[in-house]
Backbone as a chain_set.jsonl record, in Angstrom:
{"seq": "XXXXXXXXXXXXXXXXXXXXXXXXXXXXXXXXXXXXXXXXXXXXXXXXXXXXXXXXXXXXXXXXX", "coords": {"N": [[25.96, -5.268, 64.978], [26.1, -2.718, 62.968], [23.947, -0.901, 60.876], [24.597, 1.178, 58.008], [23.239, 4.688, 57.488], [22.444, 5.417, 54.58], [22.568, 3.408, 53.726], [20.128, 2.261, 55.168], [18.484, 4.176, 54.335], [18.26, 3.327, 51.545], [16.989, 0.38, 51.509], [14.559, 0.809, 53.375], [11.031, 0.283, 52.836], [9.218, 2.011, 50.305], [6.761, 3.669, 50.129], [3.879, 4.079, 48.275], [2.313, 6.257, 46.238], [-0.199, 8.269, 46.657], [-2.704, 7.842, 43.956], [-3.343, 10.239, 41.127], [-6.47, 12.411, 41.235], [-7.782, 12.779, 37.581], [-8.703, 15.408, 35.822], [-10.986, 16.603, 33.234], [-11.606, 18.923, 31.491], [-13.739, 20.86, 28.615], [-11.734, 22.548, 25.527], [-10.339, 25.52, 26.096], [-9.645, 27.128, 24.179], [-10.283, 26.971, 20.665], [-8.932, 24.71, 17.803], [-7.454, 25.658, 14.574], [-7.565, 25.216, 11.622], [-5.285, 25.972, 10.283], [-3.273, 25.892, 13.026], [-3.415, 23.152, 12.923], [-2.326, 22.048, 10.645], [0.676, 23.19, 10.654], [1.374, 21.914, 12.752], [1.263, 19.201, 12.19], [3.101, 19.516, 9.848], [5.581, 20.131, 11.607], [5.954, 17.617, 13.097], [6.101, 15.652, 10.94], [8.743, 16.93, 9.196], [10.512, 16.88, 11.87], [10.595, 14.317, 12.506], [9.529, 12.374, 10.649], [11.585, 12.773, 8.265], [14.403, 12.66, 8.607], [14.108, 10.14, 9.213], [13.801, 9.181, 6.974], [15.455, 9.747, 5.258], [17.684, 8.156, 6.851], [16.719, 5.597, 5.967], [16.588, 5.485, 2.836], [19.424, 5.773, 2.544], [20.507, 3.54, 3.239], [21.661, 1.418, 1.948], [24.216, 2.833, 1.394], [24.99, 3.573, 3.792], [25.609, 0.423, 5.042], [28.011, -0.146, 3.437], [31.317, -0.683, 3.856], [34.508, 0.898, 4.235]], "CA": [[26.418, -4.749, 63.707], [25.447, -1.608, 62.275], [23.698, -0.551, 59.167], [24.938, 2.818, 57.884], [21.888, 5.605, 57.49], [22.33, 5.461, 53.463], [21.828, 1.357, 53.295], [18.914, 2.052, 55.611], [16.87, 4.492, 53.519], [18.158, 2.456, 50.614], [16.321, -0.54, 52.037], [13.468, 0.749, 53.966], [10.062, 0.137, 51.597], [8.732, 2.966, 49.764], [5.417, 4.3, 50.604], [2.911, 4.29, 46.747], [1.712, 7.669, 46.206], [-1.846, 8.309, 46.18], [-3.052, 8.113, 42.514], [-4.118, 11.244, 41.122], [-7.401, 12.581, 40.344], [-7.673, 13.41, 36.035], [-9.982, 16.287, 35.477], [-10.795, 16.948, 31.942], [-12.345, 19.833, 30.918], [-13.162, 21.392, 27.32], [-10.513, 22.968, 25.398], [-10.307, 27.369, 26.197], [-9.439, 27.74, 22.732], [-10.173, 25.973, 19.255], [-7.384, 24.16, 17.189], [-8.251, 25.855, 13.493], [-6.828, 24.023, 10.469], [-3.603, 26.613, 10.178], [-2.406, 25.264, 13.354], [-3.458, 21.755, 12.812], [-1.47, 21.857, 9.337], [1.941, 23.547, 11.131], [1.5, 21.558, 13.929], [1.723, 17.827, 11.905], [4.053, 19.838, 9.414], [6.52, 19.982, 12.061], [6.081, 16.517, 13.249], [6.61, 15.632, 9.724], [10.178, 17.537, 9.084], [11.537, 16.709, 12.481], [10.35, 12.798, 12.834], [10.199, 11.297, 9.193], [12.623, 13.669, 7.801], [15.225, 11.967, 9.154], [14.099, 8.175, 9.337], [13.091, 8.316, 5.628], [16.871, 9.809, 4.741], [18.387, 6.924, 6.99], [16.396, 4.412, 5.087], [16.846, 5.962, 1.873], [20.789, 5.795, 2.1], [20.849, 2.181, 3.887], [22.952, 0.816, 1.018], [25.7, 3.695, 1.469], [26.022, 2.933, 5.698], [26.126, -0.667, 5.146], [29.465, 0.054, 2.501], [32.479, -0.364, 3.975], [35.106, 2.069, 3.15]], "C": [[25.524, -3.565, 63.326], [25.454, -1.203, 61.41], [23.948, 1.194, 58.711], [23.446, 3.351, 57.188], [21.693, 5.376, 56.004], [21.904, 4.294, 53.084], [20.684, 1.335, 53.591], [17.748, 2.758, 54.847], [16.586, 4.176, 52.214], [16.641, 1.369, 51.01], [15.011, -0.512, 52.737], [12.622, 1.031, 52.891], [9.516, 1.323, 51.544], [7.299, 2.816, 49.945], [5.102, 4.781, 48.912], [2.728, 5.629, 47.026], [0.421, 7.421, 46.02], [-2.189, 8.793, 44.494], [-3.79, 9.773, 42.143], [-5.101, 11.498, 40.674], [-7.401, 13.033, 38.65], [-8.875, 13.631, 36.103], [-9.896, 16.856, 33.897], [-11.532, 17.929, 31.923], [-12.362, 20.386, 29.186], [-12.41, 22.326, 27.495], [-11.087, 25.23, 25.631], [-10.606, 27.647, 24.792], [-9.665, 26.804, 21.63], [-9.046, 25.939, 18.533], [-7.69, 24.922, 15.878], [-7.191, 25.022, 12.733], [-5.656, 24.501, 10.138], [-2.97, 25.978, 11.457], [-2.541, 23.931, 13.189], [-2.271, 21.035, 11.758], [-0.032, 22.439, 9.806], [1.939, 22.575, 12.025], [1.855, 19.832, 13.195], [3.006, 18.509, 10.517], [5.486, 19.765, 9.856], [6.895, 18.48, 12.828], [6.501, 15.901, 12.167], [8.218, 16.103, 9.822], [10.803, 17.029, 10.576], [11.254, 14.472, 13.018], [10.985, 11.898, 11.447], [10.888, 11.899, 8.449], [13.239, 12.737, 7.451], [15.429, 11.019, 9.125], [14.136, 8.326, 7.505], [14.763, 8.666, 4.92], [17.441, 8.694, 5.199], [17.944, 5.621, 5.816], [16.369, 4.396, 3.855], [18.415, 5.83, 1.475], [21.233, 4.519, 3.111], [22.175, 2.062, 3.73], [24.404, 1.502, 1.799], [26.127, 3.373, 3.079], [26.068, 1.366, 5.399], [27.27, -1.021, 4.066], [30.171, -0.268, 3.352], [33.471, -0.032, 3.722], [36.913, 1.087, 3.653]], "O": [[24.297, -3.595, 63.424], [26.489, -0.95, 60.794], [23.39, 2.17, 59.213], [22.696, 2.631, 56.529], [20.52, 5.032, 55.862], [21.017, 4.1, 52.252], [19.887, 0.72, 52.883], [16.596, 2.358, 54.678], [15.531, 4.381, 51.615], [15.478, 1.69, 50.764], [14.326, -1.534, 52.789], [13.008, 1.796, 52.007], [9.25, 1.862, 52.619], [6.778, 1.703, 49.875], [5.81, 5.6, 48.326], [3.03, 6.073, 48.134], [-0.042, 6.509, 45.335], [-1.94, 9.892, 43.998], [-4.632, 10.311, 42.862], [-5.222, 11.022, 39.545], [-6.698, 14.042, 38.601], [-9.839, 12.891, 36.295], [-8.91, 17.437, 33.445], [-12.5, 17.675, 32.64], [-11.329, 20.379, 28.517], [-12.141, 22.941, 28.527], [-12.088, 25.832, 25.243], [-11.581, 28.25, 24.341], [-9.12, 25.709, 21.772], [-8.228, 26.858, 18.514], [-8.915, 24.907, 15.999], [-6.249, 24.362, 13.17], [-4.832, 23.704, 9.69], [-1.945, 25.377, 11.137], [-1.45, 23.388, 13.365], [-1.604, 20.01, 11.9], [0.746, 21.946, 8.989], [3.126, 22.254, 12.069], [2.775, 19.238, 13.756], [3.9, 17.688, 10.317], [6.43, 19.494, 9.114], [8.069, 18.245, 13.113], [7.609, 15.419, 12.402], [8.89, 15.492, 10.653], [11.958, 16.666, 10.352], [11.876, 13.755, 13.802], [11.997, 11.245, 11.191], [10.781, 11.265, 7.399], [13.046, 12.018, 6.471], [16.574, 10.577, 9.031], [14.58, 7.362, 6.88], [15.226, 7.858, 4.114], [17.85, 7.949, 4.309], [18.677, 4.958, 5.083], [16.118, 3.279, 3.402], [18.73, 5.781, 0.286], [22.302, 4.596, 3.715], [23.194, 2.264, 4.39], [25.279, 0.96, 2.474], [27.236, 3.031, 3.488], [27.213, 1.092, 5.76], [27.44, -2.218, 3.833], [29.405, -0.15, 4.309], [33.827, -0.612, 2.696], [37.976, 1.457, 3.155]]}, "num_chains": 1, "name": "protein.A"}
């Protein structure tokens, strides 16, 4: 019986990858407090924007019309 080529490289065991080294180095550039303040500003407006309107107008989606 024969196994077609696609079942076989289905089935034959995958080979791990070698883990990679993590090199940290300090940062090139400093963060200053203008981008720090745009930078959670926009996390702000596009994260809890959104959740705090859903949970704010619960009531009105659990209505049925």
């Amino acid at each position: 019986m024969s196994v077609s080529p696609v079942l076989r490289a289905l089935l034959r065991p995958r080979l791990a990858l070698p883990a990679r080294a993590v090199h940290s180095y300090p940062p090139e550039s400093h963060v200053g407090p203008l981008e720090t303040v745009i930078s959670l500003g926009a996390f702000f407006v596009t994260v809890l924007v959104p959740s705090g309107w859903v949970l704010a107008n619960m009531e009105n989606y659990k209505k049925r019309d």
